[in-house]
Steps between C-alpha positions, in 0.01 A plus 500: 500500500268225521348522160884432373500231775168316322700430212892433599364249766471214289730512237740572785402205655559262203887649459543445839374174503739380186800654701430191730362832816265266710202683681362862486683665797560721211175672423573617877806732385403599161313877574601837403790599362721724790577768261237617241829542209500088556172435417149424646571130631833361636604092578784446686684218409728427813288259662517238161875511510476232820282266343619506129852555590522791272612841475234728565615781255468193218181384607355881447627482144379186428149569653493796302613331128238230559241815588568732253227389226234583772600801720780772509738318743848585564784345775668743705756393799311171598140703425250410251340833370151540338391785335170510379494592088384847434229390282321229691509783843289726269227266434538378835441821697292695257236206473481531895484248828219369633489517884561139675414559880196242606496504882290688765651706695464702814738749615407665870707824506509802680281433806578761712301600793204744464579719796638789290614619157757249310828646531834431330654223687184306347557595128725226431274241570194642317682603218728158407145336612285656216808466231490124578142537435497670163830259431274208570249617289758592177614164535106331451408415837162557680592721795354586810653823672401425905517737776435385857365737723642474813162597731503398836866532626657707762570818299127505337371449852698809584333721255142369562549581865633894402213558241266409819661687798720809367352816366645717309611739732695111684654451166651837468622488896636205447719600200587834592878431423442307166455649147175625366346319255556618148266725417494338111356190690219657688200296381640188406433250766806323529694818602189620721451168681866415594518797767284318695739207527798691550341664778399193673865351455606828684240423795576118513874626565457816739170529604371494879206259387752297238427182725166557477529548116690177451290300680170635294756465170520139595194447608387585102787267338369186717150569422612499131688219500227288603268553254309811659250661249496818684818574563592386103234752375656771705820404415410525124354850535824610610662368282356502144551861444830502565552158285296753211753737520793252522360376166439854303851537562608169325310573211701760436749272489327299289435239760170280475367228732254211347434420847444554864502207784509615874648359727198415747325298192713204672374527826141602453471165264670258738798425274747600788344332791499189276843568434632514898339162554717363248771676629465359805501171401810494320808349608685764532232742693637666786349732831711741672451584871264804414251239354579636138552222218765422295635314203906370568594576154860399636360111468482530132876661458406898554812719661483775757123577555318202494223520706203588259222676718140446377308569806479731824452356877138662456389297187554760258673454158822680394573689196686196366207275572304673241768551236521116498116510482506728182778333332333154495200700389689728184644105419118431373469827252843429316779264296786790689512668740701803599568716794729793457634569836782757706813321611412532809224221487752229413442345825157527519447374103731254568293358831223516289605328224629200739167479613307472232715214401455307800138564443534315134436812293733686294716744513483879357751648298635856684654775349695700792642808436751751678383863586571783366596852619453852416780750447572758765297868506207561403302152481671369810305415815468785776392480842438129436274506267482288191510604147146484355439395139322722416793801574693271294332483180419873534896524499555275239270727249639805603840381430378390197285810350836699560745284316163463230413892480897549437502225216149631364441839494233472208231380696229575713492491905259303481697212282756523707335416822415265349784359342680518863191345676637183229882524525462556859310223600675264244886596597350399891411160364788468262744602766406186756442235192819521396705411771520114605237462794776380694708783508410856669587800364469915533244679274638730285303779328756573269550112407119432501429802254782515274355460121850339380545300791364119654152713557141454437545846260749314315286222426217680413646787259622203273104418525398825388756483244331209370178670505562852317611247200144316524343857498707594200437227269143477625410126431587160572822367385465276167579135539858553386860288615819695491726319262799739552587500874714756633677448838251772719211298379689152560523601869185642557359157359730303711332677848160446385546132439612469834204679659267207554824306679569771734124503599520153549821513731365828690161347600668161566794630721276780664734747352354765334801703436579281252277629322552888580871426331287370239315788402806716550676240225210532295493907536906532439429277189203690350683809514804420312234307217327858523834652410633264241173371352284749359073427442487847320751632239359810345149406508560131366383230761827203541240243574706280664660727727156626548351054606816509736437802642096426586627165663703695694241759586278248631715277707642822647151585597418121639805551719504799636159436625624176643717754721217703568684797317270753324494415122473889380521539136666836526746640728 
């Protein structure tokens, strides 16, 4: 609780300070309390024993004697406990926080290549991207959300050459033994335009002209790659409706890009030609038999692959060429920047990273993250084909306008539709935020759904909660401080307080689930001040049940739209 912390700090230092405690290694250990029946703050007191040859359980007491005109202190075991006074938390949190982010910030998420519609395997990355975003943006800083558009590699250079050679009478020969396409996708272009490319992967692999088609396919990529105008423009037209459709589908999801930077922008303007010069000059600037060039990372303490490849025997630059290229170009739009990235790019980041170093320019913070998986039946892959997002979410709000039209029977079709469309979507987001990025996990419909549960309906029914009492009483809440605080409120006061550090450590850490476990803290808390506290006792307004609750209803709100959860105000 760093509100608490703003005014134990110095005091504490002072006692300290007469106990004869040299240095503030201290302020390094004091942080929250383990258990919340403790208090909000805890100091260990083990590490003075050493240098003031004391017992730590007597230096606790004695910190907390010569504390006890200021703050609530109390020794415990070796601990120092704070507890922040009842009072002084209610004028705290019901006068509000003022946001304290400053920076610039770009965060380049999702990324994915525009040869067909975004499937699941990609909705970690887009969705933990875009909550960093909105977390960013709680916290006060200027954001940029970045996606770069990966348009003149090998697997857009397969589509372009399918959208010019195969019919559709080739396309449908080609995947004879493959799935329709769902008919609830005819139209949109994503879903339309990928049959092309699946058909040419099944000709490049068992086709009687498949040399003929790689060669042509390559042909294509090496015009892109240097710089031809051509080639780029017919490598856009494939592409861009399929990258249209890719993005329709994370808007449903909430998902919104500031920007757009291709790839080719690097080589078209020089910046990568410039780049291999200086490669080439460098120390540590290799060339393999084939007449490709290489960086020995190895030379500047790099293990297992070390050879960093920037450029082909024919001249032409590599992927990795132009990620170094865009990097040192995203360095002169921001204070941070941020990459959230697959595990399976920790070589590739890490090569990067190396090299922008030995180039003298800094470093980018990454957020990797494990994958996920679906249960078994009937959103599992078949005949090896991926799991769209779009069949997904269409699962997700079917799921949830069953479990909604058995809760609600009151209401319209039409409500609930649309009710699901918002619990749906929302339990999808919820479900991947609140896992640590690190870890993989199984999606669970039951788990991801579940209105008493760690779920996005959870979190949002204590919202609407919150809401029904603002309809009721019908105004703004007079400027009122609860005198007489009862435990329910206590707590629920205690997890807003901390809602401004958690942002804090979530957007500093690049862990948003931090904050997921906040709102689920701040949810579990509401509910039992709902139950305990009431704003309405036959028709009389308790006005400062009714300040506490408005706080609450509006840094509910703030959050859950931080998660990119759907802030209904009924359920």
């Amino acid at each position: 609780m760093q509100i608490l912390r703003e005014i134990i700090e110095q005091p504490l230092e002072s006692a300290l300070a007469d106990m004869g405690v040299e240095g503030d290694f201290w302020k390094q250990a004091l942080g929250p309390s383990r258990e919340r029946d403790q208090g909000d703050l805890s100091l260990p007191c083990f590490p003075f024993a050493k240098q003031l040859g004391r017992n730590p359980a007597e230096i606790a007491n004695e910190l907390a004697t010569a504390l006890s005109g200021v703050v609530d202190a109390e020794a415990a075991g070796g601990y120092l406990n704070f507890k922040a006074n009842r009072d002084w938390l209610a004028q705290r949190v019901l006068s509000g926080f003022d946001t304290v982010g400053n920076k610039s910030v770009l965060i380049e998420h999702t990324s994915a290549n525009p040869n067909g519609p975004f499937h699941v395997g990609r909705a970690r990355n887009a969705i933990l991207g875009d909550t960093m975003v909105r977390l960013h943006r709680l916290h006060g800083n200027e954001v940029r959300a970045e996606y770069y558009v990966d348009d003149m590699g090998k697997q857009v250079g397969v589509l372009a050459w399918a959208l010019q050679n195969l019919s559709e009478a080739d396309v449908a020969d080609a995947l004879v033994d493959m799935d329709d396409m769902n008919p609830k996708w005819k139209g949109k272009s994503d879903h339309e335009t990928v049959r092309w490319y699946q058909a040419a992967q099944a000709l490049r692999q068992d086709s009687i002209d498949k040399d003929a088609i790689e060669d042509e396919i390559s042909r294509l990529v090496h015009a892109s790659e240097h710089g031809d105008d051509a080639v780029l423009a017919q490598f856009e037209e494939a592409y861009s409706p399929v990258l249209e459709g890719m993005l329709e589908t994370l808007s449903r999801l909430g998902i919104e890009f500031d920007t757009f930077t291709k790839e080719s922008k690097f080589v078209v303007d020089g910046t990568v030609s410039a780049l291999m010069e200086r490669f080439e000059s460098m120390e540590i600037h290799g060339m393999a038999e084939n007449g490709a060039h290489f960086l020995d990372l190895g030379q500047r303490g790099m293990k297992g692959k070390t050879e960093f490849f920037y450029r082909r025997g024919d001249g032409s630059s590599l992927y990795a060429t132009r990620d170094i290229a865009y990097h040192m170009w995203k360095w002169e739009q921001c204070d941070e920047l941020i990459n959230i990235l697959g595990e399976d790019h920790k070589l590739q980041s890490k090569q990067v990273g190396m090299t922008l170093s030995e180039l003298g320019e800094k470093v980018p913070e990454v957020m990797f993250y494990a994958f996920i998986k679906l249960p078994e039946g009937k959103m599992s892959t078949r005949k090896g084909n991926v799991v769209f997002m779009d069949d997904l979410l269409d699962e997700a709000q079917s799921h949830a306008a069953a479990i909604v039209r058995e809760l609600r029977s009151d209401i319209s079709d039409e409500e609930v539709a649309t009710i699901a469309e918002a619990v749906g979507v929302s339990a999808v987001r919820f479900n991947i935020i609140k896992v640590n990025p690190d870890k993989g996990f199984t999606f669970s419909w039951d788990e991801a759904l579940s209105f008493e549960g760690e779920s996005a309906p959870f979190v949002m029914y204590a919202h609407t909660r919150a809401c029904s009492i603002n309809r009721k009483v019908g105004r703004a809440p007079q400027n009122v401080f609860p005198t007489d605080i009862p435990d329910a409120m206590h707590e629920l006061m205690r997890v807003m307080a901390c809602n401004r550090d958690i942002i804090a450590l979530a957007t500093g850490e690049n862990r948003p689930h931090l904050f997921a476990t906040q709102m689920l803290d701040l949810a579990t808390a509401y509910n039992a001040f709902y139950r305990d506290c009431h704003v309405l006792m036959d028709g009389v307004v308790e006005e400062a049940n009714y300040a506490v609750s408005e706080a609450a209803r509006h840094m509910l709100r703030s959050g859950i739209e931080a998660l990119g959860v759907i802030p209904l105000e009924s359920m």
